[in-house]
VEXVEXNU-651347 format. One record per residue (C-alpha): residue in one letter; z, y, x. Coordinates in Angstrom, 2 decimals, decimal comma, always signed. Each point is the difference from the previous one (the first is absolute). Example, Ala and Ser with C-alpha at 12.3 -4.5 7.8 and 13.67 -1.06 7.14 Angstrom:
residues 2
SITE type      pz      py      px
SITE    A   +7,80   -4,50  +12,30
SITE    S   -0,66   +3,44   +1,37
end
This chain:
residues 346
SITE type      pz      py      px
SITE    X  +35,27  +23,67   +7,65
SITE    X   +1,95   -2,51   -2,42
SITE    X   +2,89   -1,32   +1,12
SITE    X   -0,41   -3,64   +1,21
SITE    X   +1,61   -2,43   -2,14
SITE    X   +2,62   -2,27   +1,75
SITE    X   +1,93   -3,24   -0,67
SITE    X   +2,97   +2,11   -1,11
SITE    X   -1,84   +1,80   -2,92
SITE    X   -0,91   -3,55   -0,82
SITE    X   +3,34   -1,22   -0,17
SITE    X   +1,72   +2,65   -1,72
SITE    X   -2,43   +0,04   -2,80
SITE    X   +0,81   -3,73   -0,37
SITE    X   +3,31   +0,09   +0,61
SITE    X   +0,39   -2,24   +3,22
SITE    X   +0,15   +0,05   +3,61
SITE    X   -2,35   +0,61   +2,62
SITE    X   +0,22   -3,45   +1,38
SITE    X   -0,69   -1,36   -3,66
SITE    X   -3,11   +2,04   +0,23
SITE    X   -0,99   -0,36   +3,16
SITE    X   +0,17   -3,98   -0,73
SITE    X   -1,69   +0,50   -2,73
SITE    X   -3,09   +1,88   +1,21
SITE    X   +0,14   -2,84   +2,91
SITE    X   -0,27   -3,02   -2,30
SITE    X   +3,36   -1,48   +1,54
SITE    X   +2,06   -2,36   -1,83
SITE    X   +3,32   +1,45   -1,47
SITE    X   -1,42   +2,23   -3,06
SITE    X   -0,47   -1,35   -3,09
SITE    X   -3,69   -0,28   -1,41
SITE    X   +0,47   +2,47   -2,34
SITE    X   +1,91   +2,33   +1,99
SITE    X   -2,69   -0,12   +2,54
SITE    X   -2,51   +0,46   -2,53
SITE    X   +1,74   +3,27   -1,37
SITE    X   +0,60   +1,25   +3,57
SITE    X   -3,86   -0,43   +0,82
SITE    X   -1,05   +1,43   -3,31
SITE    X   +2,54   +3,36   +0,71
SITE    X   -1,56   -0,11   +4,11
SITE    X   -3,74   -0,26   -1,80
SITE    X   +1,16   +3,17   -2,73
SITE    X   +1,12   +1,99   +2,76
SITE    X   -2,76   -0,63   +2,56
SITE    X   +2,23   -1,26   +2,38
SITE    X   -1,73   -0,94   +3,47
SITE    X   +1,64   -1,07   +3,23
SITE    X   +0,02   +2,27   +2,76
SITE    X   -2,76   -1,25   +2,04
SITE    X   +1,79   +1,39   +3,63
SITE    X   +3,50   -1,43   -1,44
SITE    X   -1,43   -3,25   -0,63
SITE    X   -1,74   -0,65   +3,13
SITE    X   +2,93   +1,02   +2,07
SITE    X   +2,56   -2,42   -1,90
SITE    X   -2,41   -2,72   +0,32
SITE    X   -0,59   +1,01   +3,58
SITE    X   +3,71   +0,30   +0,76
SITE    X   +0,17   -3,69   -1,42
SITE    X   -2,60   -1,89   +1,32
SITE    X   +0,45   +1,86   +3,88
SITE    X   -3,67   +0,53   +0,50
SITE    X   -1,52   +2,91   +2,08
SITE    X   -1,99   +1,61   -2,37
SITE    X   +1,02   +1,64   -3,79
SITE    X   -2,86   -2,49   -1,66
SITE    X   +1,07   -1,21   -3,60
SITE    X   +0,59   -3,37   +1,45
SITE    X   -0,99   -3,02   -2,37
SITE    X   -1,04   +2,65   -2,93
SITE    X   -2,39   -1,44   -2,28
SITE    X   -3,50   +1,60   -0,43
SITE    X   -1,81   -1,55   -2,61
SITE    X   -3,87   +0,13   +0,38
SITE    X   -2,09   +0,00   -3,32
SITE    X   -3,12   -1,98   +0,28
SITE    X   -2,51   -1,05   -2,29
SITE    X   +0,78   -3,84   -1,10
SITE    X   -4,31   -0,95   +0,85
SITE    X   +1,01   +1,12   +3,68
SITE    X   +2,87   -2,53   +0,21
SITE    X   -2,39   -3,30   +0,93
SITE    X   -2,21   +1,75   +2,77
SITE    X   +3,65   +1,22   +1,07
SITE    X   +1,57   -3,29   +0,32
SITE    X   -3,28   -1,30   +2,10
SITE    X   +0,58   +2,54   +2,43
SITE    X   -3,61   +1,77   -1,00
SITE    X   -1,45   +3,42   -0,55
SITE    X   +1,44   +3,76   +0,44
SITE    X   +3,35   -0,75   -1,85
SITE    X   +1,27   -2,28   +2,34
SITE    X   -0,62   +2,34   +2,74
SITE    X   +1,29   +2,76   -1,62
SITE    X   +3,48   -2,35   -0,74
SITE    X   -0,05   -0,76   +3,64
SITE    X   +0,58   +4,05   +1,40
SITE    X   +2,23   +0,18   -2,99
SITE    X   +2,15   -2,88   +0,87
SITE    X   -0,24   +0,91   +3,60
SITE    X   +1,65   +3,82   -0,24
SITE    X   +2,26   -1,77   -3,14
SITE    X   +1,29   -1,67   +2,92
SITE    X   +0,68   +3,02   +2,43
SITE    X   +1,57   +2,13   -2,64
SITE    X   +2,14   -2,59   -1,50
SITE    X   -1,83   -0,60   -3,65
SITE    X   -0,63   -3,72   -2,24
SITE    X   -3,42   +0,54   -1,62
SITE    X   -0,07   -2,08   -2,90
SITE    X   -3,67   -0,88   -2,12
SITE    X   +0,18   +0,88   -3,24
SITE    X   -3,43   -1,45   -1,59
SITE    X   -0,79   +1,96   -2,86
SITE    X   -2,37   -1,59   -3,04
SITE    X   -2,91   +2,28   -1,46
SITE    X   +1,70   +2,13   -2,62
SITE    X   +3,28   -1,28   +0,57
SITE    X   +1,78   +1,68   -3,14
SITE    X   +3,85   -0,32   +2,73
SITE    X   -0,68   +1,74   +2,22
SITE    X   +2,04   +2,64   -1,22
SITE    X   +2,78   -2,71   -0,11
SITE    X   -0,51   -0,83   +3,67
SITE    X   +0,38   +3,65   +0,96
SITE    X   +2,97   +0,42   -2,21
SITE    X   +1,09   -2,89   +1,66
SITE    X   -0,51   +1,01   +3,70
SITE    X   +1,83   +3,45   -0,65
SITE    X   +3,31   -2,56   -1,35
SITE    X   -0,31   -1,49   +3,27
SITE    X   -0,23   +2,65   +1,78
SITE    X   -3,13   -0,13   +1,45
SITE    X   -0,96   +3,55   +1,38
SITE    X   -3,66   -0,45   +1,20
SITE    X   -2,99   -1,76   -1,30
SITE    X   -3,64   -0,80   +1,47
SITE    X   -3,09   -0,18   -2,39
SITE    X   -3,17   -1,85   +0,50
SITE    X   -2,86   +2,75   -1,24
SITE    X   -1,56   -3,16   -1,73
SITE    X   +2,79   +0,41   -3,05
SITE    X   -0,66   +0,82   -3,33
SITE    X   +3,14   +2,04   -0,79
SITE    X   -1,40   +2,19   -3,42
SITE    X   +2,92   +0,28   -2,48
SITE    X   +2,66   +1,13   +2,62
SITE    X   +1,51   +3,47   +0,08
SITE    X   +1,51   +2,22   +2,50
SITE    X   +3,31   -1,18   -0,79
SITE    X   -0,62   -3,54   +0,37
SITE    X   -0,62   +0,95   +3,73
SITE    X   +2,46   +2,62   +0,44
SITE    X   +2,69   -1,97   +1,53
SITE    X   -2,04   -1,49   +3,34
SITE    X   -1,85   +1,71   +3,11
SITE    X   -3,74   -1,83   -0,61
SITE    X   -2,76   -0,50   +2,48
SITE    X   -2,92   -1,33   -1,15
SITE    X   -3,13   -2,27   +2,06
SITE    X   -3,17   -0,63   -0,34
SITE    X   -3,66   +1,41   -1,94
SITE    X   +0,63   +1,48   -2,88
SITE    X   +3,16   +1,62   +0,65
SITE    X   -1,75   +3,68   -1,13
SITE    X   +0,80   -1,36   -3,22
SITE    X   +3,57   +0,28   +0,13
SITE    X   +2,37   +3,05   +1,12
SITE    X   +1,92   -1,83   +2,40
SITE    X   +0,10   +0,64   +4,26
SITE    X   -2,75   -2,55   +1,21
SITE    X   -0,98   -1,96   +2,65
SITE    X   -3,90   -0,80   +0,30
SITE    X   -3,31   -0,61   +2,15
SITE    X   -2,29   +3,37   +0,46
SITE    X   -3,15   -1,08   -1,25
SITE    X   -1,54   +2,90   +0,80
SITE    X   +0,60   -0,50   +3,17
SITE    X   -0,88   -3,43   +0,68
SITE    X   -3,56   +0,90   -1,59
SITE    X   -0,63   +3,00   +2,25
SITE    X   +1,01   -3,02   +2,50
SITE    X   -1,98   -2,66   -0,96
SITE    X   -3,00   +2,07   -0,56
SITE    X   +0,30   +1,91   +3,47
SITE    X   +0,43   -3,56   +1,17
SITE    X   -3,33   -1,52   -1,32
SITE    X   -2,14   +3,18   +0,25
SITE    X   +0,80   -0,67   +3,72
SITE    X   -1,30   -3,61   +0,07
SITE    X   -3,38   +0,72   -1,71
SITE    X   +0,57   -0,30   -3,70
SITE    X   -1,18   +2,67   -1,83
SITE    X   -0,54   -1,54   -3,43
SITE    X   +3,31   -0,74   -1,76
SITE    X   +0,65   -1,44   -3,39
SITE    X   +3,47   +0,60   -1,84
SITE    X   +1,58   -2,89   -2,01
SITE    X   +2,69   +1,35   -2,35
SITE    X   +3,02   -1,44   -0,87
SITE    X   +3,03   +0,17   -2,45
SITE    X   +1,56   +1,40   +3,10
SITE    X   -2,24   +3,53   -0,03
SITE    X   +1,26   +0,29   -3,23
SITE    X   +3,40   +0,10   +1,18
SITE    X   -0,70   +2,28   +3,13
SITE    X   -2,14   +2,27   -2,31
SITE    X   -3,02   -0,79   +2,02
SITE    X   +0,82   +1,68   +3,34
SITE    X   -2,21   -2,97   +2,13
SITE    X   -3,42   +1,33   -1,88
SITE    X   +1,31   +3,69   +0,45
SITE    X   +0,25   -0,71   +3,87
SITE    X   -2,95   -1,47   +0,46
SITE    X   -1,71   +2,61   -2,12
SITE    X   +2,24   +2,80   +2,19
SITE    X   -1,88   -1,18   +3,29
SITE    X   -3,45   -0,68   -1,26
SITE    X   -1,28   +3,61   +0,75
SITE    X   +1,57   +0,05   +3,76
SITE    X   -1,46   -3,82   +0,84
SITE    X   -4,44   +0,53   -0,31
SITE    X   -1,38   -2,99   -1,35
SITE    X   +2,65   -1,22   -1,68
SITE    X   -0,59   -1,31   -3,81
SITE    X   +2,62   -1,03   -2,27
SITE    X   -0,03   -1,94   -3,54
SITE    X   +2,53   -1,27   -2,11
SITE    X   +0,41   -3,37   -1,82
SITE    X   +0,01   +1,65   -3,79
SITE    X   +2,34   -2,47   -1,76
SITE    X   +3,51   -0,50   +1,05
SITE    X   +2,02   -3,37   +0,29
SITE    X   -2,91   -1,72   -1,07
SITE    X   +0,42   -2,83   +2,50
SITE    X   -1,07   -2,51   -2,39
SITE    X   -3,15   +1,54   -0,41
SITE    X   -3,14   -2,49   -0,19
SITE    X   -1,14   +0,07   +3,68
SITE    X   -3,45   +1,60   -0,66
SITE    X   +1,70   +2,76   -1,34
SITE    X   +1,38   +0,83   +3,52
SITE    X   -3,09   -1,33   +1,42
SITE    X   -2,33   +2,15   -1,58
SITE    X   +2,28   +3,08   +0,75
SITE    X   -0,41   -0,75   +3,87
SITE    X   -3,71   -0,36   -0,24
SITE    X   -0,47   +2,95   -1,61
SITE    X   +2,29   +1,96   +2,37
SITE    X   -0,90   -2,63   +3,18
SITE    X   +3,42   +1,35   +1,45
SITE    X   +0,42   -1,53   +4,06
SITE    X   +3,74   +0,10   -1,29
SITE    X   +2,18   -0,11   -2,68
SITE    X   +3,71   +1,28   -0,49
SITE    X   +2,89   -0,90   -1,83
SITE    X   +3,75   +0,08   -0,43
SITE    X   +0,07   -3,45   -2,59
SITE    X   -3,29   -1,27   -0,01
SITE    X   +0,00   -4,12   +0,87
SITE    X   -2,17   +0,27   +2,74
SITE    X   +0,59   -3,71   +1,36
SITE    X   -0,50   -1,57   -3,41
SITE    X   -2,67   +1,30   -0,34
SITE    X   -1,25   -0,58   +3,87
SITE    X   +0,85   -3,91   -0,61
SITE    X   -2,30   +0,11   -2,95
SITE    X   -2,71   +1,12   +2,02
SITE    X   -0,59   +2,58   -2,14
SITE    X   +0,56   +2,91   +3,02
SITE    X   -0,17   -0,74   +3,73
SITE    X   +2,44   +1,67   +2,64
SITE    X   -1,12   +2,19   +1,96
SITE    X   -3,41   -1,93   +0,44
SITE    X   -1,87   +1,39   -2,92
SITE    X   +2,94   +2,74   -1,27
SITE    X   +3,38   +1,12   +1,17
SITE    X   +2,88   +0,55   -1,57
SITE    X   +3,37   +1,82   +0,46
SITE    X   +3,64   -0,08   -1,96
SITE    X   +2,22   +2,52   -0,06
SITE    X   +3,88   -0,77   -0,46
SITE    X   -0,72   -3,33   +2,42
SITE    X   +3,19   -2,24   +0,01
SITE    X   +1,18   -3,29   +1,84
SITE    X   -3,15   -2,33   -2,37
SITE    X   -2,53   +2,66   +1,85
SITE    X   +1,52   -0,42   +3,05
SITE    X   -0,47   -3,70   +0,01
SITE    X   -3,63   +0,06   -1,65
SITE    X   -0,80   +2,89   +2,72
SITE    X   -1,23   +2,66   -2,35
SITE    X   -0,96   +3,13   +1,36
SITE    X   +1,59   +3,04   -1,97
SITE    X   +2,86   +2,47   +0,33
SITE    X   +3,34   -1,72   +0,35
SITE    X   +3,12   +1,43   -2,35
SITE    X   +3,12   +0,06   +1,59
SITE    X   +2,04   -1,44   -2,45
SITE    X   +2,76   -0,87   +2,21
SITE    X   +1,10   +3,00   +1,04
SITE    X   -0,20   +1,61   -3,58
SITE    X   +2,48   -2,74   -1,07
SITE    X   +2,07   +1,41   +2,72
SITE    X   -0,64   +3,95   -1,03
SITE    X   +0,78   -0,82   -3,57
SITE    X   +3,31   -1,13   +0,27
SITE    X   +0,97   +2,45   +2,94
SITE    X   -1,15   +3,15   -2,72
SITE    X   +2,29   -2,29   -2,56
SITE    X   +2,85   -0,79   +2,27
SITE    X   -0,32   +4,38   +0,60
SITE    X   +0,13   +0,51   -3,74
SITE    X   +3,01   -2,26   -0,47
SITE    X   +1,80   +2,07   +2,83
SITE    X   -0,92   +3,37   -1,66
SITE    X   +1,46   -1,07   -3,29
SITE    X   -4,49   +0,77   -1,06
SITE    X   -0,03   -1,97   -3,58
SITE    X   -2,31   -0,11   -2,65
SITE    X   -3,60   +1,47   -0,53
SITE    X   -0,63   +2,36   +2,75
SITE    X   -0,64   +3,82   -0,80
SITE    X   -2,51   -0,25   +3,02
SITE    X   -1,38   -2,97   +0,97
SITE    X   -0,93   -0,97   +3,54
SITE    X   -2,99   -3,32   +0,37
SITE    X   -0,18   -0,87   +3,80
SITE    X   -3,28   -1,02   +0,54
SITE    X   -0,61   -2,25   +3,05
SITE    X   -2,82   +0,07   +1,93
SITE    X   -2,22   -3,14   +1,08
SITE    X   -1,88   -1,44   +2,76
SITE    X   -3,82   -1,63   +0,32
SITE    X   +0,07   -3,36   +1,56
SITE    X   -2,74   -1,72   +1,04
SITE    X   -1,06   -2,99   -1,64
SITE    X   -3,01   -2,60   -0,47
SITE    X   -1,47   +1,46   -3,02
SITE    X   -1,51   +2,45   +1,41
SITE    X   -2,14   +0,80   +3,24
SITE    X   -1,50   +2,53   +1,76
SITE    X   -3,52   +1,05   -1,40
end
């Protein structure tokens, strides 16, 4: 193993003391701007990191808590900017995730700060350059970014956990529902309650979870007699005219239809479907808008991944675990049917 760089190699190869560099990396006042700025250039050359174990321990020794946490270290959390509205109104799956991520931010001591990030934001390799200057160890990624163009190096300095559908796409440690499980669930669920002909509305999301819904339903089919599936054949087609859709369903005349993103109360208010009176209908990933609307489906807990993701991240930062992971490791959580009004017993 390489020998791990220190604030002393730093110094010597710039020709100051310790204290000047350890100011220096610590953005405190008493080091001239362009001292500082050779310092962190030499610290950056040499791939200078603080020792994780060190760093909690001085900060622990200072502040007199109980525990080794980092204790006000910022974790920045990249999120995609068209999030940021739905955020701020205290709606969908991102809020709850932010609430188990706030929650064990809390426990071990960490400031999450949103960092909204535009489609194609040509900086972001600035902002990361950025963080590492400021010596921010650990960062959390929404699944939902766009982040072509960057290379391994751009990443090497942080431990990364990333949330969310989609996260197959990228080589980072993840956090994520099991949708495989949760349609061996909801199907086992209806099955049980009568319904034995289901139709499958895609979404943009079984893009991003390569399809593993349709492959569980299509998994159980064989062990559940009677059962007959069919899929919706277009994909994010929401806007669709509504005979489109309507002519699908009476040519299929499914008692039930399935979905992880399809509208199913704007399209209920236009009277176009009818819950459960004349079909049924179940979401998977149900959040806090389901809840209130009383959807039947199988409900994510988003929570408590918000809570696993920055426990794994807080365990990377300890074990000094940076960059792109030679083996990656997705938690997948499981999730649980709840009863609803949108569907019945047959």
């Amino acid at each position: 193993m390489s020998k791990r760089v220190t604030m002393k190699d730093i110094a010597r190869d710039c020709q100051v003391s310790v204290m000047t560099v350890s100011r220096a990396l610590n953005g405190k006042k008493g080091v001239k701007p362009d001292l500082q700025q050779k310092i962190l250039k030499k610290a950056e050359a040499l791939g200078y990191r603080p020792d994780p174990a060190l760093t909690a321990l001085v900060r622990h020794r200072q502040s007199g808590r109980t525990s080794l946490s980092s204790s006000g270290e910022i974790i920045p959390f990249l999120a995609p900017l068209r999030l940021k509205s739905i955020y701020e109104h205290n709606q969908g799956f991102f809020s709850e995730w932010m609430r188990g991520v706030s929650d064990r931010a809390k426990h071990l001591g960490y400031h999450i700060k949103l960092e909204w990030i535009p489609p194609g934001d040509p900086r972001l390799d600035q902002r990361l350059r950025t963080f590492y200057h400021r010596g921010i160890r650990g960062i959390l990624l929404s699944a939902s970014l766009e982040l072509s163009g960057l290379s391994h190096e751009h990443w090497a300095p942080f431990s990364i956990v990333m949330m969310g559908s989609g996260a197959h796409r990228y080589p980072f440690h993840a956090v994520r529902n099991d949708y495989f499980q949760m349609g061996l669930c909801a199907v086992d669920a209806l099955y049980q309650r009568g319904y034995r002909r289901i139709g499958y509305l895609k979404s943009r999301t079984d893009e991003h979870v390569q399809d593993r819904v349709w492959a569980a339903l299509c998994n159980r089919q064989p062990e559940l007699p009677g059962l007959h599936l069919k899929s919706f054949p277009k994909v994010e087609k929401w806007s669709l005219p509504p005979e489109e859709l309507q002519s699908w369903i009476n040519d299929f005349q499914p008692d039930l239809l399935m979905s992880i993103g399809f509208p199913w109360h704007a399209w209920g208010r236009s009277g176009l479907l009818s819950y459960p009176e004349n079909i049924g209908f179940t979401r998977l990933n149900r959040s806090q808008d389901d809840d209130i609307n009383q959807v039947s489906g199988v409900t994510s807990h988003l929570e408590y991944q918000g809570k696993l993701a920055l426990q794994t991240l807080h365990q990377l930062i300890l074990n000094n675990e940076t960059g792109i992971p030679e083996i990656r490791t997705i938690f997948r959580v499981d999730g649980k049917w709840t009863e609803g009004s949108t569907t019945r017993s047959l």
